[in-house]
VOGU-3710 file (C-alpha; in Angstrom, 3 decimals, decimal comma):
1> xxxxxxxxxx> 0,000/0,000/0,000  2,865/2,293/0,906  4,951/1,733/-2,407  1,393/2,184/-4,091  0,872/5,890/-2,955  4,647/6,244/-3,653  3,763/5,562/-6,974  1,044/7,934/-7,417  3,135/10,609/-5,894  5,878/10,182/-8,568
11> xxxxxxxxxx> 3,191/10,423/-11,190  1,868/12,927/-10,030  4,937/15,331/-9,825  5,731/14,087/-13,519  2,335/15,031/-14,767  2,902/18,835/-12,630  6,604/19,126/-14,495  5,312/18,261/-17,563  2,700/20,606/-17,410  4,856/23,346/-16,620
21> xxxxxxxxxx> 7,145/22,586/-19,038  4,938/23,011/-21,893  3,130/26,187/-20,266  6,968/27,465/-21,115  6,595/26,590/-24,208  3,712/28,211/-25,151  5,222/31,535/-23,483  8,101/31,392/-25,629  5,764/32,205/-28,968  4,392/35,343/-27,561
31> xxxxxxxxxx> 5,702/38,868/-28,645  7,856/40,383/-25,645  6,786/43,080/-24,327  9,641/44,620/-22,926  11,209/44,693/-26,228  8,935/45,453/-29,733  10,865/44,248/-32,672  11,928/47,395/-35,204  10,391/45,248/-37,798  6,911/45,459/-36,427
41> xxxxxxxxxx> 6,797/49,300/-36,756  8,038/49,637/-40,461  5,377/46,205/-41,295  2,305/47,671/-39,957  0,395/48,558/-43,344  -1,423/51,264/-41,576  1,045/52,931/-39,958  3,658/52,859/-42,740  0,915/54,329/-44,854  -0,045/57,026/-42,386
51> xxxxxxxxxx> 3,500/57,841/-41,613  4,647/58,255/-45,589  1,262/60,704/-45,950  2,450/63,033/-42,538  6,305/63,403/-43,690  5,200/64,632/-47,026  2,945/67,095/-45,781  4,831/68,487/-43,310  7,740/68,470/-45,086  7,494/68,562/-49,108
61> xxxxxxxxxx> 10,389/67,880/-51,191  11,630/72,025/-52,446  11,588/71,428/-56,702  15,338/72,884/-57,625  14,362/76,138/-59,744  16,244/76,620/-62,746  19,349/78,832/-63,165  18,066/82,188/-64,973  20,525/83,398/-68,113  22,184/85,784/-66,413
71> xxxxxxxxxx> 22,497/83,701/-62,844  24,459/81,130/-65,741  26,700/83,863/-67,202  27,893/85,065/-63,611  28,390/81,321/-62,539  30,181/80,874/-65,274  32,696/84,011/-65,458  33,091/83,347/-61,673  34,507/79,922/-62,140  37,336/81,106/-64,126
81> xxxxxxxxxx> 40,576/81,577/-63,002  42,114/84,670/-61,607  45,377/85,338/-63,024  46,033/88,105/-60,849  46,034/86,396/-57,618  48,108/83,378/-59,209  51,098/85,806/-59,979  50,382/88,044/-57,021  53,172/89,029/-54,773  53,461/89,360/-51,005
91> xxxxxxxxxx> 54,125/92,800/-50,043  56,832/92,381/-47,522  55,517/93,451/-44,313  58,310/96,421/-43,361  56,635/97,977/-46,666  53,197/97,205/-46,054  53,573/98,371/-42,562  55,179/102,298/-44,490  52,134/102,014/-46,682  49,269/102,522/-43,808
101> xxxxxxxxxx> 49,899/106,313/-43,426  50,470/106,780/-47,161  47,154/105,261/-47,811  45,850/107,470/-44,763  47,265/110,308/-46,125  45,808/109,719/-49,984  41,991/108,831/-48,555  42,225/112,511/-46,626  42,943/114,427/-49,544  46,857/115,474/-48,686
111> xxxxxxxxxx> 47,776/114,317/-51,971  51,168/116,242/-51,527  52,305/114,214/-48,053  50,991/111,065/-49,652  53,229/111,747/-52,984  56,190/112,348/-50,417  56,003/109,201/-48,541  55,373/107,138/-51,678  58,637/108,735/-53,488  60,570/107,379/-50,471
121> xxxxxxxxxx> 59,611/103,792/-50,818  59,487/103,950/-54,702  63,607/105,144/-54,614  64,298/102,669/-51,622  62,658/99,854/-52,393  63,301/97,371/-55,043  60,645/94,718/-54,144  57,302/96,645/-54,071  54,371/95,379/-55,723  51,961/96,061/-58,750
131> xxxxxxxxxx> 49,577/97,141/-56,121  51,843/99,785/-54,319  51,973/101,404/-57,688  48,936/101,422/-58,791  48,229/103,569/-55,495  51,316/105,022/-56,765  49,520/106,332/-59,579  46,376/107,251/-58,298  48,237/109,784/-56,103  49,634/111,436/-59,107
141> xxxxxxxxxx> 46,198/111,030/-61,218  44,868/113,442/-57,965  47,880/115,560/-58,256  47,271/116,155/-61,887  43,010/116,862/-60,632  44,016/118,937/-58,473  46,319/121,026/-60,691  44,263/121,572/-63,407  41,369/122,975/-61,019  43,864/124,967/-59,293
151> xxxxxxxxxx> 43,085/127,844/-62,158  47,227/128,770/-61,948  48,456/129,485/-65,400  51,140/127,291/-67,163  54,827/129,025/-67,942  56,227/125,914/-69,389  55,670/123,966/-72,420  53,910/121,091/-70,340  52,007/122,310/-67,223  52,180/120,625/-63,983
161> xxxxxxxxxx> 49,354/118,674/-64,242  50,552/117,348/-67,522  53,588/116,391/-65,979  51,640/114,394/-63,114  49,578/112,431/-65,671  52,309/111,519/-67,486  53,739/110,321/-63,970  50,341/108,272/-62,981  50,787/106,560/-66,559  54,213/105,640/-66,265
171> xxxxxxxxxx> 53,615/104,531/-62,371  50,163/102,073/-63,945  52,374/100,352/-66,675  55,568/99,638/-63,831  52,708/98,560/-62,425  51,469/95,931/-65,321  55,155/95,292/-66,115  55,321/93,369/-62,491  51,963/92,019/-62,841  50,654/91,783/-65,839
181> xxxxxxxxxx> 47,459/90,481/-64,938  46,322/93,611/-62,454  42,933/94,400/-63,612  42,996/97,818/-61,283  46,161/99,282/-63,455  45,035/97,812/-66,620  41,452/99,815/-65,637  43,489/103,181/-65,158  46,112/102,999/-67,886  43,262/102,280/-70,291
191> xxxxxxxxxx> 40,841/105,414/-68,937  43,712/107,782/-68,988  44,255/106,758/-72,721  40,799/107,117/-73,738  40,780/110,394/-71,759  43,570/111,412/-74,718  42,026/109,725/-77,851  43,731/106,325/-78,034  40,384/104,315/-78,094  41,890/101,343/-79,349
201> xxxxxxxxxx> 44,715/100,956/-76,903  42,311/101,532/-73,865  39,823/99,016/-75,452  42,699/96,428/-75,854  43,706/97,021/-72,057  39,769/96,580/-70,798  40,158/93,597/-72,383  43,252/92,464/-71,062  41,992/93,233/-67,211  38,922/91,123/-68,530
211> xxxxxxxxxx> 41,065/87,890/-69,429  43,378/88,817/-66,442  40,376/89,208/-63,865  36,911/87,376/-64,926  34,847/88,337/-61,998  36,469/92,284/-61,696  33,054/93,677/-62,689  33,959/97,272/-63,443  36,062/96,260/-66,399  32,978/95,323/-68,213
221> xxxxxxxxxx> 31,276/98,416/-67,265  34,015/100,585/-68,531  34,759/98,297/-72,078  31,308/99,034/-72,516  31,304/102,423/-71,846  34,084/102,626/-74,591  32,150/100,913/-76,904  28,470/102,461/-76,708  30,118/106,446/-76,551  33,389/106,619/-78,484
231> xxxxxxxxxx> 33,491/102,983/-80,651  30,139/103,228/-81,895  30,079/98,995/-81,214  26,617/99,260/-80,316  26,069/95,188/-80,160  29,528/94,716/-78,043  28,738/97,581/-75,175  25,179/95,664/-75,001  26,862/92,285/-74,130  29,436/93,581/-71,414
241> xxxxxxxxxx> 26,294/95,590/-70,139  24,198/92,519/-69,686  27,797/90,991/-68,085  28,282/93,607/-65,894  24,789/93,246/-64,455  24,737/89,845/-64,185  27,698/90,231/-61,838  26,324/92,607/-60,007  22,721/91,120/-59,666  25,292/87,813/-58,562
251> xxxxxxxxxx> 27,049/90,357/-55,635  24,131/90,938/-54,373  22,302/87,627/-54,155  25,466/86,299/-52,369  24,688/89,228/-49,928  21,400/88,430/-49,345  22,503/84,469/-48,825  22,834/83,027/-45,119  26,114/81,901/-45,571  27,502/85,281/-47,152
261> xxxxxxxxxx> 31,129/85,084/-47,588  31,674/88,575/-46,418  29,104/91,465/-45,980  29,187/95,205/-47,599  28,791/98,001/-45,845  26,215/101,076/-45,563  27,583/102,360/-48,224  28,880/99,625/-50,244  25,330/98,203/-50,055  24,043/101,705/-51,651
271> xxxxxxxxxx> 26,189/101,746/-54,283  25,565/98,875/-55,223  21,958/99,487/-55,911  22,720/102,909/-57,515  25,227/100,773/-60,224  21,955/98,148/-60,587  19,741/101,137/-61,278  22,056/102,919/-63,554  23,147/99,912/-65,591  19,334/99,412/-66,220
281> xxxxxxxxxx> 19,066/102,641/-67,702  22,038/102,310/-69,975  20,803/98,438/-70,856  17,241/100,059/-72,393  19,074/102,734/-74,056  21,619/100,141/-75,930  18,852/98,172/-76,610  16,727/100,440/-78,265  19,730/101,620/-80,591  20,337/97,972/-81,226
291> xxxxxxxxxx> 16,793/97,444/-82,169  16,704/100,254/-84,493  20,336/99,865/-86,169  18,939/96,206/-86,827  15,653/97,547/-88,540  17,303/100,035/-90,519  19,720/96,950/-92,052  16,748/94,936/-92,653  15,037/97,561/-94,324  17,971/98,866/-96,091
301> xxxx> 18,364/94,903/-97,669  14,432/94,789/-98,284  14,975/98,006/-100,251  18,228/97,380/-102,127
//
């Protein structure tokens, strides 16, 4: 009887463990719930559908607009290489230190100190750059102003302020001798030429600064300037019109970027706007003349 209830008691506690055993089993198919799969959030039709509707909503996709003409022409003439600044010299910093008060003295209108101080690092100096003489220059261009508005009558076969232009000339094409590609002395040399007739030679140095400098905006202005008033190249001074605004329209886009290289001031910023204004003016004004000169030539051929 006792080994009987032994018996049951074994079976019984066999029957409990096996019970248990496949209660485990069954617990081991359920999800966990302390950890949800990353699959079962991107497999959910719902959801994934209700998610892809939300993101585009809140956050649509921007369509890239298209370049305009003249947003093409800057980005192109901006990609090109500057000569100048690949053959640019260091100024060596004893001189660049002499040239603060020099520069000083030029912006406050003592033209005559500022001439002084330049002579003295012109005849010491062996080393000095295209840039120190094209400030070089401008002193003596402001000499020669201020001469000729002095109302003093000239004794000598060249007057003084002859004498002063002829130095501001000379000082520009040292200046271009160094550096060959300076579009600032080019821009001079070739303004104080067309200031005495040479047309040609001015136009040839606009277009040097041009291949020298891409970007140096004022070079078109003035080639075209040349060409509309004293050329008669009516077509030509319309395209470096429409390049000089395109570089300037590009100047100030990059201003009005957030990640603006540098910023212009007050008065940079005003000028800027005043150059936009006035090339518009000139751009009609070239255009109409183009428009006309063309009619005329097709008329002239339908007549003839």
């Amino acid at each position: 009887m006792k080994t009987f209830s032994h018996a049951v008691l074994n079976l019984t506690k066999l029957a409990g463990i096996a019970i248990i055993v496949a209660a485990l089993g069954a617990c081991s198919q359920l999800p966990s719930l302390s950890k949800v799969p990353e699959t079962s959030k991107e497999t959910s039709p719902e959801k994934s559908s209700q998610d892809s509707v939300d993101v585009s909503a809140s956050s649509p996709m921007a369509e890239p607009q298209p370049l305009t003409e003249e947003q093409q022409v800057a980005n192109a003439i901006n990609s090109k290489p500057d000569l100048f600044l690949a053959n640019k010299k260091i100024l060596a910093p004893d001189i660049k230190q002499s040239m603060r008060p020099i520069l000083d003295a030029y912006q406050a209108g003592d033209y005559a100190l500022a001439e002084q101080q330049m002579e003295q690092i012109l005849n010491n100096e062996l080393n000095v750059t295209s840039h120190v003489l094209v400030l070089a220059g401008d002193i003596s261009r402001a000499l020669s102003l201020q001469e000729a508005s002095s109302g003093i009558p000239a004794n000598t076969l060249i007057s003084a302020s002859e004498q002063k232009l002829n130095t501001a000339k000379n000082h520009y094409r040292r200046a271009l001798s160094i550096n060959q590609h300076n579009a600032k002395a080019a821009n001079r040399l070739a303004k104080l030429l067309r200031e005495e007739g040479d047309f040609e030679q001015a136009h040839a140095l606009y277009s040097q600064a041009i291949v020298s400098q891409p970007s140096h905006a004022y070079s078109y202005r003035n080639r075209a300037v040349l060409n509309d008033l004293y050329l008669n190249r009516k077509a030509d001074a319309l395209s470096d019109y429409q390049t000089y605004a395109a570089l300037l329209k590009h100047k100030e886009s990059m201003q009005a970027s957030e990640n603006a290289q540098f910023v212009l001031t007050e008065a940079q910023n005003k000028a800027l706007k005043k150059d936009l204004k006035m090339v518009g003016r000139w751009l009609a004004d070239v255009q109409r003349q183009v428009n006309a000169l063309a009619r005329n030539k097709s008329e002239n051929s339908n007549g003839s």
